[in-house]
SEVEXZA-205215 format. One record per residue (C-alpha): x negated, z negated, y. Coordinates in steps of 0.5 Angstrom, whole numbers, padded with zeros to 4 digits, always signed. Example, Ala and Ser with C-alpha at 12.3 -4.5 7.8 and 13.67 -1.06 7.14 Angstrom:
% residues 2
-0025-0016-0009-0027-0014-0002
% end
This chain:
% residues 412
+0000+0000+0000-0003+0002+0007-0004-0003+0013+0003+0001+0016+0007+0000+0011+0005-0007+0010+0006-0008+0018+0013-0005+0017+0014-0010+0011+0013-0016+0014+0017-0014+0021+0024-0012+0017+0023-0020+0013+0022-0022+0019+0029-0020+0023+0032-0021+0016+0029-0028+0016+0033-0030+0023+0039-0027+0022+0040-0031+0014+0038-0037+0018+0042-0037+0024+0048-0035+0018+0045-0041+0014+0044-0046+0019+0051-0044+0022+0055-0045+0015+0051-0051+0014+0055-0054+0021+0062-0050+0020+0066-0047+0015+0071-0044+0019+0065-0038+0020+0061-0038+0015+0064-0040+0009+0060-0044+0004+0060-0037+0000+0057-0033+0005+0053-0038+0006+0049-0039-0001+0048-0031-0001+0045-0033+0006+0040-0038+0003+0038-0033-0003+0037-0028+0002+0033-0032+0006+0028-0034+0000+0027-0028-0002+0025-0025+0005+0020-0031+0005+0017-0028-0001+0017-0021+0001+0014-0023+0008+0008-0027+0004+0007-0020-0001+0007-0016+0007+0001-0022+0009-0002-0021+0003-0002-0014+0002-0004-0013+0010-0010-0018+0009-0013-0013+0003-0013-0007+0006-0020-0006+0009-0018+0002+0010-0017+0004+0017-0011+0008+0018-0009+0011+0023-0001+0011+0027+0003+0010+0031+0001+0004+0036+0005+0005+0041+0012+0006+0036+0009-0001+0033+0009-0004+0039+0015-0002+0041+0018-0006+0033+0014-0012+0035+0016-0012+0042+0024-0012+0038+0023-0016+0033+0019-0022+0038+0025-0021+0042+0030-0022+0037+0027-0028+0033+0026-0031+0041+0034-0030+0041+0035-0033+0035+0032-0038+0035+0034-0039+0043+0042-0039+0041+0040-0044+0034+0037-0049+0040+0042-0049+0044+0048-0050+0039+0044-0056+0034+0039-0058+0039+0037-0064+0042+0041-0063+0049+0048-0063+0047+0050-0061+0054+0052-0054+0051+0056-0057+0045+0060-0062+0050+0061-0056+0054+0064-0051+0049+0067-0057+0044+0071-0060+0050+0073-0054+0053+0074-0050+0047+0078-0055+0044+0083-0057+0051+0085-0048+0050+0092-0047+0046+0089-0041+0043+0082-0041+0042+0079-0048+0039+0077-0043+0034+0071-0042+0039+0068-0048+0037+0070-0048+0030+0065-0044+0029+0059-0047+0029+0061-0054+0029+0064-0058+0023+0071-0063+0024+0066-0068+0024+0062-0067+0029+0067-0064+0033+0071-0071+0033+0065-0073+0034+0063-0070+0040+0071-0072+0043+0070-0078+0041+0064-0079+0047+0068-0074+0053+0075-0076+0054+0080-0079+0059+0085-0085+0058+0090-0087+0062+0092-0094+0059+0099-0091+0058+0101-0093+0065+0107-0090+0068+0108-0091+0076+0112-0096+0079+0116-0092+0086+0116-0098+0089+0108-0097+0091+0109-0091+0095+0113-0092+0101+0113-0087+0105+0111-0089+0112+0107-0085+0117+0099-0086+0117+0097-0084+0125+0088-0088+0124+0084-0084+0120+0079-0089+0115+0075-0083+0114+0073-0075+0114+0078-0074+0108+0084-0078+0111+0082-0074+0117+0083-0068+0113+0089-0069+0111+0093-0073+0117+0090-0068+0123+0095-0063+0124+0101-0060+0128+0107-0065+0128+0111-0059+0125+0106-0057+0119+0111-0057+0113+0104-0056+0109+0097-0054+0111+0091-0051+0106+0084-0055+0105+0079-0051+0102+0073-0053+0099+0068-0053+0092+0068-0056+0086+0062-0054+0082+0061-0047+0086+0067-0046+0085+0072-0044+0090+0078-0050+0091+0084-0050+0095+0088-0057+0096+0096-0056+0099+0098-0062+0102+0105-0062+0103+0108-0066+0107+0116-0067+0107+0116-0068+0098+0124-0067+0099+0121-0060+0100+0118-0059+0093+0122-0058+0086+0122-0054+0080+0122-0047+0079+0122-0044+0072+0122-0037+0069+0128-0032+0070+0128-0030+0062+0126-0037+0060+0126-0037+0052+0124-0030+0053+0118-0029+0057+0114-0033+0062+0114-0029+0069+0108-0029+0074+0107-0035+0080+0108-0029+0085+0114-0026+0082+0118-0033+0082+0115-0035+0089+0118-0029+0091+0124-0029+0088+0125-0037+0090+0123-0037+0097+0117-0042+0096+0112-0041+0102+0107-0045+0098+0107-0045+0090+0102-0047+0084+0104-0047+0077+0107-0053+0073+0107-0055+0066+0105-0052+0060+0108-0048+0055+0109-0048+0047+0106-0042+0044+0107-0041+0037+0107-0034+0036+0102-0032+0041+0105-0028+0044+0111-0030+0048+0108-0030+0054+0109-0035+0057+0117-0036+0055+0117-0044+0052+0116-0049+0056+0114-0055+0052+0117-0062+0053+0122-0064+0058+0123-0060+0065+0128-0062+0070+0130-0057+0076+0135-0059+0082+0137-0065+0077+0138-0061+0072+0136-0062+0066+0132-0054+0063+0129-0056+0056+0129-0062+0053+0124-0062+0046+0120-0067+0043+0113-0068+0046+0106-0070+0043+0099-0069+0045+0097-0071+0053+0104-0069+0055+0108-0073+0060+0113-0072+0065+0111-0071+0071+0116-0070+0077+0119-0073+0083+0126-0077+0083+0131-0077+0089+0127-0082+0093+0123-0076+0094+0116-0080+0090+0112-0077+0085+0113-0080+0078+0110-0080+0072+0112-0082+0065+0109-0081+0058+0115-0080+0054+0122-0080+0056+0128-0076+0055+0131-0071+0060+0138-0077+0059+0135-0082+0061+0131-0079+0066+0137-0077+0069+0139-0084+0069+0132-0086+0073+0134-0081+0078+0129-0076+0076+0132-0070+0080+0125-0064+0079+0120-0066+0073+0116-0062+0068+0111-0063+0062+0105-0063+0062+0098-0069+0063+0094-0073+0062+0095-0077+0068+0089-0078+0073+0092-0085+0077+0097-0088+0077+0099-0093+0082+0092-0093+0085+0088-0094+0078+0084-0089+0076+0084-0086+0069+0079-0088+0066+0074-0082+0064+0068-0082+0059+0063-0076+0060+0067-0070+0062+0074-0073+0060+0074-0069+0054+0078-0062+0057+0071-0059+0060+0070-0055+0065+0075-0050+0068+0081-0048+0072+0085-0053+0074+0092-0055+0076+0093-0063+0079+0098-0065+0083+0098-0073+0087+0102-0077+0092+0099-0082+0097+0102-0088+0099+0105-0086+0105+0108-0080+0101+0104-0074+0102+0103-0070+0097+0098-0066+0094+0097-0060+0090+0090-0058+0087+0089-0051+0084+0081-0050+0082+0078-0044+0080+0073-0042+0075+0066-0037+0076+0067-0030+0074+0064-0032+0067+0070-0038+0066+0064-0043+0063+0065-0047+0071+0071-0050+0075+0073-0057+0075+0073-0063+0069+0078-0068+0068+0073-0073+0072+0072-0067+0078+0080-0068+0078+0081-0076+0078+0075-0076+0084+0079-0071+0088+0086-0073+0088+0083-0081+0089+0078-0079+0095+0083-0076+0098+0089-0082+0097+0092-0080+0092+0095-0086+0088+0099-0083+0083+0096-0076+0080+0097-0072+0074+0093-0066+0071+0098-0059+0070+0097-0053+0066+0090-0050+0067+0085-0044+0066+0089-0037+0067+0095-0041+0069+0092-0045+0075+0095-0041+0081+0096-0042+0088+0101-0037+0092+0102-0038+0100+0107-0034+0104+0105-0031+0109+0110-0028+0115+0118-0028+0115+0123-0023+0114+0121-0017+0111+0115-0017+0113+0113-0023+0109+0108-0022+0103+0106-0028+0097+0099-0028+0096+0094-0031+0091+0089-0036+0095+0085-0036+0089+0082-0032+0084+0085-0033+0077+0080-0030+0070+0083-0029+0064+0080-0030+0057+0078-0022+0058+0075-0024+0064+0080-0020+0069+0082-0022+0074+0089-0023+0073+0094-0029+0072+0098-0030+0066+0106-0030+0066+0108-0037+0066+0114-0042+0065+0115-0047+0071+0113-0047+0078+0113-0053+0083+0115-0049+0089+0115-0052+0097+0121-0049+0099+0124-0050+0107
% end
């Protein structure tokens, strides 16, 4: 065998090495990817490549003829190979290195998604996934708030900057826009400042489709409109149309169904303050004077406690939603938006800090990612038009929202 051949072999064992062993290594963390299988086949593949990797060192180191080629096409292979065994390696460290930022990031973000908690499950076993929930989570401590707090009487001395921010303001003002960043993304805080003037909007097709947030803006009237509450998704497809648990519109009960997992009403009772509830019928909220409510958490503060988060609170880091009430009855509405490559926006804790900054003493997180917007209206008449303030990126990473089942609105 001449020295080209040889040099040939061991670069074609080399990329076949890597490759069966990230397949190896990542079947021995997960079997929702590689199951176990495949990953004997890995293994075996793995110990022969090792071999003939040896056999091309030994048959190059006995070859003392000097043969021409060509250097520059094997420069070109070495160059390859390199890059692809440095990327291997790289991709390998990342996942199972000693830094578990990444994994945090991806376990947490992955697994707080409705369709795609399979991310994660490709690379990390039940185990290690509960594991790594287990160290980033949030807790409100099963607290529900208590309306007698918020006593909607005017604040006219500002104790610092964010206060200023939110009290300085035409005595008109039914709302103003405060803009600013979280994590380098793009974040846009409505403080609204008649709460009579929010309620629930909800999809024209409900149980059919969701519809966008600019569309109902529009067709409601809403001068300023994020979304509300989650919605159940079963089939992949329904776009929106279900919303899960309980929504109330105008004292109006729209769906009642059972709740689970970090859902809560979160809503507005007749005496126009936020309240926030972990589980209760649309009957019994009714009787609790709820007049507009939808599904949705976990909770931030409530009555002026913080959530207590751990790590970044267990949801990772994305779009983001979150509603919240001051004492003196402003309300705040906070869409965050996520980078073009939708790995930035806001954890759980990002949302806690802000509301809790800016006097928030009762909060709640809302739907988030692709459904995290905020459309302001602009003009009267004919001449009015409904824009997205924010930039909203789906999972193909377009530039674009998602149809969606309920609305608060701000309607004059």
């Amino acid at each position: 065998m001449n020295k080209k051949k040889s040099i040939l072999i061991i670069w074609i064992s080399l990329f076949v090495l890597f490759t069966s062993l990230v397949f190896y290594i990542i079947g021995c963390n997960s079997n929702y990817l590689i199951k176990n299988t495949f990953k004997c086949i890995s293994l075996v593949i793995l110990i022969i490549s090792i071999i003939s990797l040896i056999l091309g060192i030994i048959y190059l180191l006995k070859n003392k003829r000097r043969q021409s080629f060509a250097k520059a096409k094997m420069i070109i292979i070495s160059i390859l190979i390199s890059l692809y065994i440095l990327g291997c390696s790289s991709f390998l460290f990342i996942l199972y290195g000693p830094f578990t930022g990444f994994k945090d990031w991806l376990v947490t973000t992955a697994m707080a998604t409705m369709n795609h908690k399979y991310y994660c499950k490709w690379f990390y076993s039940e185990e290690e996934i509960n594991n790594v929930l287990g160290s980033n989570y949030i807790d409100d401590g099963g607290r529900e708030t208590d309306p007698t707090l918020v006593n909607h009487e005017e604040i006219t001395s500002y104790k610092n900057e964010y206060e200023k921010q939110i009290l300085k303001r035409n005595k008109d003002d039914l709302y103003k826009i405060i803009k600013f960043e979280v994590n380098g993304c793009d974040a846009y805080l409505g403080v609204v400042y008649d709460p009579s003037k929010i309620s629930v909007g909800y999809t024209k097709w409900l149980g059919r489709s969701g519809q966008y947030i600019y569309d109902m803006a529009k067709e409601q009237n809403s001068v300023l409109t994020i979304n509300g509450g989650g919605f159940q998704d079963p089939n992949y497809n329904s776009n929106g149309a279900n919303p899960v648990g309980l929504t109330i519109s105008n004292g109006k009960i729209i769906t009642d169904y059972s709740m689970g997992g970090a859902s809560g009403v979160v809503g507005f009772n007749s005496d126009n303050t936020l309240v926030l509830f972990q589980n209760v019928s649309g009957e019994k909220a009714l009787e609790m004077g709820i007049r507009d409510a939808v599904s949705m958490g976990p909770f931030l503060i409530v009555n002026g406690k913080k959530s207590f988060t751990k790590g970044n609170g267990g949801w990772g880091y994305a779009a983001r939603t979150a509603i919240g009430q001051r004492k003196d009855g402003i309300v705040l509405m906070l869409v965050v938006d996520s980078n073009a490559t939708r790995t930035k926006g806001a954890s759980m804790k990002d949302l806690v800090d802000i509301m809790d900054r800016y006097g928030a003493i009762n909060a709640a997180n809302l739907d988030g990612g692709t459904s995290s917007v905020m459309v302001e209206k602009h003009g009267t008449g004919k001449d009015a038009t409904f824009d997205m303030l924010n930039d909203p990126i789906d999972s193909a990473l377009r530039h674009r929202t998602r149809g969606i089942p309920t609305i608060f609105k701000v309607v004059e």
